[in-house]
C-alpha positions in Angstrom: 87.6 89.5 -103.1 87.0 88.4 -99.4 86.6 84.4 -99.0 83.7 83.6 -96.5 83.8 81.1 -93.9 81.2 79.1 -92.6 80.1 76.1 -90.6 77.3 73.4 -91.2 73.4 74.3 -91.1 72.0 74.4 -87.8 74.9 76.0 -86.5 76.2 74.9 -83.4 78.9 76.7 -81.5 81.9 74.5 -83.1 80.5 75.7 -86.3 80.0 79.6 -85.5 83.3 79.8 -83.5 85.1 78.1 -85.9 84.5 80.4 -88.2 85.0 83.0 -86.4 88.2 81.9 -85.4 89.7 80.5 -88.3 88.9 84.0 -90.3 90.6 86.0 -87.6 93.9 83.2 -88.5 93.0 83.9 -92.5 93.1 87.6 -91.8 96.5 88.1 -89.7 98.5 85.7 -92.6 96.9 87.7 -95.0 93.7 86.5 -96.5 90.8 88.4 -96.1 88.0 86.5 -94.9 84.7 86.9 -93.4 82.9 84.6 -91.2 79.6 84.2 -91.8 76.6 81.6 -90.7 73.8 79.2 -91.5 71.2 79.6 -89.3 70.5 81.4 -86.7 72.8 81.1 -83.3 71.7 78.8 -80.4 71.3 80.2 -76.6 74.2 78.8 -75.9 76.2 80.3 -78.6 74.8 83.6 -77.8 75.4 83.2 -74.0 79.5 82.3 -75.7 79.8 85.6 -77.7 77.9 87.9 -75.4 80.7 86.1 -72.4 84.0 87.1 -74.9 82.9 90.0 -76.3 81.8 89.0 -80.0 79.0 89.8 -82.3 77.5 87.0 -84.5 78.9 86.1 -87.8 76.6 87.3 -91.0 74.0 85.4 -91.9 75.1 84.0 -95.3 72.9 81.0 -97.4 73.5 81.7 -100.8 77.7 81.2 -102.1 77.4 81.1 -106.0 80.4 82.4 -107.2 82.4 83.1 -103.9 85.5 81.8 -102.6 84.6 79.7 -99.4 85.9 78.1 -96.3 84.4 74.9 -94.9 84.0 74.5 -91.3 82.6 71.3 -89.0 81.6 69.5 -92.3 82.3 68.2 -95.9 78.5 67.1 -96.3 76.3 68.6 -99.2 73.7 68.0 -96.8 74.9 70.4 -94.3 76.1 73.0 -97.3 74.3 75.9 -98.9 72.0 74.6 -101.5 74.5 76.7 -104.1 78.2 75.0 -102.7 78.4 73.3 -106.8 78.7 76.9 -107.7 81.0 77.7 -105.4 84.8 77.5 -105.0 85.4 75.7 -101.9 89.6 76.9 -100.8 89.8 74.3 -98.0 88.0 72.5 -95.5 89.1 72.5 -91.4 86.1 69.4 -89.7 86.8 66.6 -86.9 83.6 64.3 -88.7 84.1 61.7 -91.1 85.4 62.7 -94.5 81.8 63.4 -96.5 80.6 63.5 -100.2 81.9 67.5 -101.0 84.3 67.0 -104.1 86.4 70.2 -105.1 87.6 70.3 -109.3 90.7 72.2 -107.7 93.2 71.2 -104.9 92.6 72.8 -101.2 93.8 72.9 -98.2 92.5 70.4 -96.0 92.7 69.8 -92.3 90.8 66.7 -91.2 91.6 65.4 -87.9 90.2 62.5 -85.1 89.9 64.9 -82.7 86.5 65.9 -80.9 86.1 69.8 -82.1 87.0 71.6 -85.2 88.5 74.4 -82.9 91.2 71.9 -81.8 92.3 71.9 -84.9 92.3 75.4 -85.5 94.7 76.0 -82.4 97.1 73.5 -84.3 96.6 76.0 -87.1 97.8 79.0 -85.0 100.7 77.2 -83.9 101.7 76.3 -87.5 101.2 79.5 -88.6 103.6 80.9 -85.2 100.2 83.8 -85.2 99.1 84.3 -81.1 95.1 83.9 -80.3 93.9 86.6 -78.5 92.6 86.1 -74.5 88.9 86.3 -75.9 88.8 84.3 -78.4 90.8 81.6 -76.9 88.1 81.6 -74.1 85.6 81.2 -77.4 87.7 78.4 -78.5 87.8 76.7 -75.5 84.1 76.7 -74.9 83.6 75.5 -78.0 85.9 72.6 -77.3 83.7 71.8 -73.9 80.7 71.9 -75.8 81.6 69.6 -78.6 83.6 67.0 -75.9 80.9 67.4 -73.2 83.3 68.6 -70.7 85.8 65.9 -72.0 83.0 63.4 -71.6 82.5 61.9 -74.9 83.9 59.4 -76.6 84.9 61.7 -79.4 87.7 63.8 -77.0 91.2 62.9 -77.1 94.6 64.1 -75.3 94.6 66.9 -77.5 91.7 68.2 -77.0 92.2 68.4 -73.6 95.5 70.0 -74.0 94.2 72.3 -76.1 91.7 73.4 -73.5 94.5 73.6 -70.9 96.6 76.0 -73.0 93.3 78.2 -74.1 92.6 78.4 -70.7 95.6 79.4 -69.8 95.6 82.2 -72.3 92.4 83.3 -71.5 93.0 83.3 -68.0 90.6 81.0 -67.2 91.5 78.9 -64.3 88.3 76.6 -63.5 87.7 74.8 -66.9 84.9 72.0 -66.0 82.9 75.3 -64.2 82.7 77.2 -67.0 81.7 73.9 -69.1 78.7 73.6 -66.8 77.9 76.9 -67.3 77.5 76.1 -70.9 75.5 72.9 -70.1 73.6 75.5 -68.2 72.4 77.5 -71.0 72.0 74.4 -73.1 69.5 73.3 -70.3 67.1 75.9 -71.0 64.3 74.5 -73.1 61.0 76.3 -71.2 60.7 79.3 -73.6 61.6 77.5 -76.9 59.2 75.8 -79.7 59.2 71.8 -80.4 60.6 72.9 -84.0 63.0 75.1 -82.1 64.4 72.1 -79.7 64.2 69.8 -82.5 66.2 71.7 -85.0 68.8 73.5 -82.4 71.3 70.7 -82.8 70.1 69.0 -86.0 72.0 67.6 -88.7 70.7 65.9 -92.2 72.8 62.6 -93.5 72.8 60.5 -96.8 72.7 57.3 -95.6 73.0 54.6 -98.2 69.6 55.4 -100.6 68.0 57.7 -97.9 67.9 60.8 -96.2 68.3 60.3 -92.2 68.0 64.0 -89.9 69.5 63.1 -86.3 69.0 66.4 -83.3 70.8 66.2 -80.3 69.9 68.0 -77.1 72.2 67.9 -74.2 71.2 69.0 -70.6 72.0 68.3 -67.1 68.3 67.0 -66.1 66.1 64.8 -68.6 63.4 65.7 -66.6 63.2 69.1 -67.8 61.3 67.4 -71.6 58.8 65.3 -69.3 55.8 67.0 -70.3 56.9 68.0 -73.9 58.5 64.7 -75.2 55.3 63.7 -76.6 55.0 67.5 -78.5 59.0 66.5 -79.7 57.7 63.1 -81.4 54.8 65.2 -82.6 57.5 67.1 -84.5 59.7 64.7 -85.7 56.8 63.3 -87.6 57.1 66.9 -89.3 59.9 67.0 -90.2 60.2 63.3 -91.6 57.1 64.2 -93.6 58.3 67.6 -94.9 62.1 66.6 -95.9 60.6 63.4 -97.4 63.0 61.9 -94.8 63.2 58.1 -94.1 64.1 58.5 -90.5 63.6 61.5 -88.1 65.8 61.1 -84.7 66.4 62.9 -81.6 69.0 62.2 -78.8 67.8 63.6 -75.4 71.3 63.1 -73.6 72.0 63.2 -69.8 75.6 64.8 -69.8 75.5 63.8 -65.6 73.7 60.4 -65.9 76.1 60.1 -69.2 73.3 58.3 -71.4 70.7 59.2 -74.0 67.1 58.8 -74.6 65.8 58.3 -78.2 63.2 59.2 -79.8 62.7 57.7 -83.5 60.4 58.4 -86.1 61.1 56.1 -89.0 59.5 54.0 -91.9 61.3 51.1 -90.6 61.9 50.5 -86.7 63.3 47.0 -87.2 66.2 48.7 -88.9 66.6 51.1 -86.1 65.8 48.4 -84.0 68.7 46.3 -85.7 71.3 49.0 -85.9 71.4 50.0 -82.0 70.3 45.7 -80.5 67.2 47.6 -79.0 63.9 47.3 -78.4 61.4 50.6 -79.3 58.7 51.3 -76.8 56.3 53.8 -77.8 59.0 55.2 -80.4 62.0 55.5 -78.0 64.3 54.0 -75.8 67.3 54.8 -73.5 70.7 54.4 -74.7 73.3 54.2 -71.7 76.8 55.6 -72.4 75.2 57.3 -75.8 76.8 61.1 -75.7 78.4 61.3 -79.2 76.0 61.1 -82.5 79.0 60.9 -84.8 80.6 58.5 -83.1 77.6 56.2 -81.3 74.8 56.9 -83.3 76.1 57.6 -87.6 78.4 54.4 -88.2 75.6 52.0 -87.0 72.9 54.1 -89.0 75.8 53.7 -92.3 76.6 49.8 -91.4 73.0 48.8 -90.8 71.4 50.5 -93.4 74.0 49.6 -96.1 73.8 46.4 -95.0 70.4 46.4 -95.9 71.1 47.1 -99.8 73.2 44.4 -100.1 
């Protein structure tokens, strides 16, 4: 019986790659394992797997009954609607430990580290099992993504050694280009939907009583959402409305001005107001230095609004 592998919903490239690479691990010390996905893949995952060589992992939303893998995440709000039923064998994620409880032990690798695939490479060294020149490249893209080209608060030393040794077996020489590349990609919002922008990089939180969705969009040049911010907000609303959400937010960040502009839909701005020391002007506001959500925008979310119940 094959054990699937899969990362959060709204798949980013983290989450596809890390399946995809932690399978191919599971596979060569003799566990079969499939990776498989939540969503469908963003431009710049595609632009990844069409670069290395890979097809997509299998679309997979349902996991009653299976064996599973947990990439990128240990949140039931970023889990199949079904993960109760399912027998979760371990769990590889860089986030903060989240409310997934097992009724049998795993295996667990939870690390401080700014991607998941960082901690998959440690994997490949335990296990003494060599990553092939393709899917190192994968890996290592995936690292640049998640760090913003070692940008973001969230990358440490090893993450950038990682990078330096995948490069190095990928044969990669020019790291930061091929990061921008990515950024690139990422940059590229002309063709695509408000709901498409607003739920590319989009994760769902339990915060205290409520239910908080936070996107994130990175690019080179804000000025590319000039005339569709307003169609963004318009969209937020949305989805606050139809995931009976107490707060809807999107994070427009500037990877080259290395800020963030915000865009809140809420049924409270004094809490959002509270949590960040800001001032809302026509539901936004620029956050300077803002690149990580996990690690700028979630614990003052979790402090402000628990802070609240007391």
């Amino acid at each position: 019986m094959a054990t699937y592998i899969f990362g959060h919903k709204n798949p980013d490239s983290d989450s596809i790659i890390g399946a995809i690479s932690l399978a191919y691990l599971k596979n060569k010390i003799g566990e079969e394992c499939v990776p498989t996905r939540q969503g469908i893949v963003t431009p710049e995952t595609q632009f990844i797997l069409d670069k290395f060589g890979f097809d997509k992992p299998i679309l997979k939303e349902e996991v009653a009954g299976e064996n599973v893998y947990l990439v990128d995440f240990s949140d039931f709000a970023q889990a199949p609607k079904d993960i109760e039923k399912a027998t979760i064998k371990g769990i590889v994620d860089h986030h903060k430990l989240g409310d997934i409880t097992t009724s049998a032990p795993l295996e667990c690798w939870i690390r401080p580290v700014g991607c998941s695939n960082t901690i998959i490479k440690e994997m490949f060294d335990f296990h003494k099992i060599q990553i092939p020149s393709n899917l190192a490249g994968m890996m290592l893209c995936a690292i640049l993504s998640d760090t913003v080209i070692f940008k973001s608060p969230t990358c440490t030393k090893n993450d950038i050694e990682t990078s330096k040794e995948l490069a190095q077996i990928a044969g990669i020489e020019d790291i930061k280009k091929i990061g921008m590349e990515i950024f690139l990609i990422k940059s590229e919002v002309q063709n695509a939907s408000p709901r498409e922008l607003t739920t590319r990089d989009y994760k769902d939180f339990k915060i205290g009583d409520h239910k908080v969705g936070v996107g994130q969009l990175e690019v080179v040049d804000l000025s590319i959402f000039d005339n569709i911010k307003e169609h963004l907000l318009a969209d937020l609303k949305a989805l606050k409305v139809e995931g009976n959400r107490h707060t809807v937010m999107l994070l427009l960040t500037d990877i080259i001005k290395e800020g963030s502009q915000l865009l809140v839909v809420s049924d409270d701005d004094n809490l959002i107001q509270s949590a960040f020391n800001i001032k809302l002007e026509n539901s936004q506001v620029w956050l300077p230095g803002v690149l990580s959500r996990k690690k700028q925008i979630i614990p003052f979310l979790e402090k402000t609004f628990n802070w609240k119940r007391l």
